[in-house]
C-alpha positions in Angstrom: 21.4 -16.1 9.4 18.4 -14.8 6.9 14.9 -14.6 7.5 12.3 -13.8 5.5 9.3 -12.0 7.7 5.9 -11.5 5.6 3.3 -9.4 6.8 -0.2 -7.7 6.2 0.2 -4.2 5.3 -1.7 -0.4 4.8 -0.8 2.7 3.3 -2.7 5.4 2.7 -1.6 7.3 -0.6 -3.4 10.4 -2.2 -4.3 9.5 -5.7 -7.1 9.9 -8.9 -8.5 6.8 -8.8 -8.1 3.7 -7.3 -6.2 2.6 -10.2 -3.5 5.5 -9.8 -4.0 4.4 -5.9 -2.7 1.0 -6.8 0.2 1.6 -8.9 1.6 4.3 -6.7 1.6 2.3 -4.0 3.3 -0.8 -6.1 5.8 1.6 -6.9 6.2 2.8 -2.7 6.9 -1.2 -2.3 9.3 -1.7 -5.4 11.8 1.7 -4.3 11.6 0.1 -0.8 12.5 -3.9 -1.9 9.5 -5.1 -0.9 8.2 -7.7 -2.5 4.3 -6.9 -1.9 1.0 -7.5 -3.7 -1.5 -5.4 -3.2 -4.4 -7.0 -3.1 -7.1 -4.6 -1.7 -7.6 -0.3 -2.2 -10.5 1.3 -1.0 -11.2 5.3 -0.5 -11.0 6.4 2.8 -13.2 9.4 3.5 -11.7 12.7 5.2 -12.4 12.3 8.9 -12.2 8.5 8.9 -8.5 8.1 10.9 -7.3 4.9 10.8 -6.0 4.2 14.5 
């Protein structure tokens, strides 16, 4: 049997802009065969850990 699971995702990426930000991690998704939309990208701050 298939299944298709669909999820919420985050990757942190070094990058420019948030433009650059965007597309690279479009790119991350498309060389992996995930079919993704990224809908959100925000700068994160040095220090800030996501746990």
């Amino acid at each position: 049997m298939k299944y298709e699971v669909s999820g919420i995702f985050a990757i942190e990426t070094e990058a420019e802009n948030e433009q650059e930000a965007r597309v690279k991690v479009q790119l991350i998704l498309q060389e992996r065969g995930i079919d993704g939309c990224v809908i959100q990208v925000k700068e994160r701050r040095e220090g800030s850990a996501r746990k």
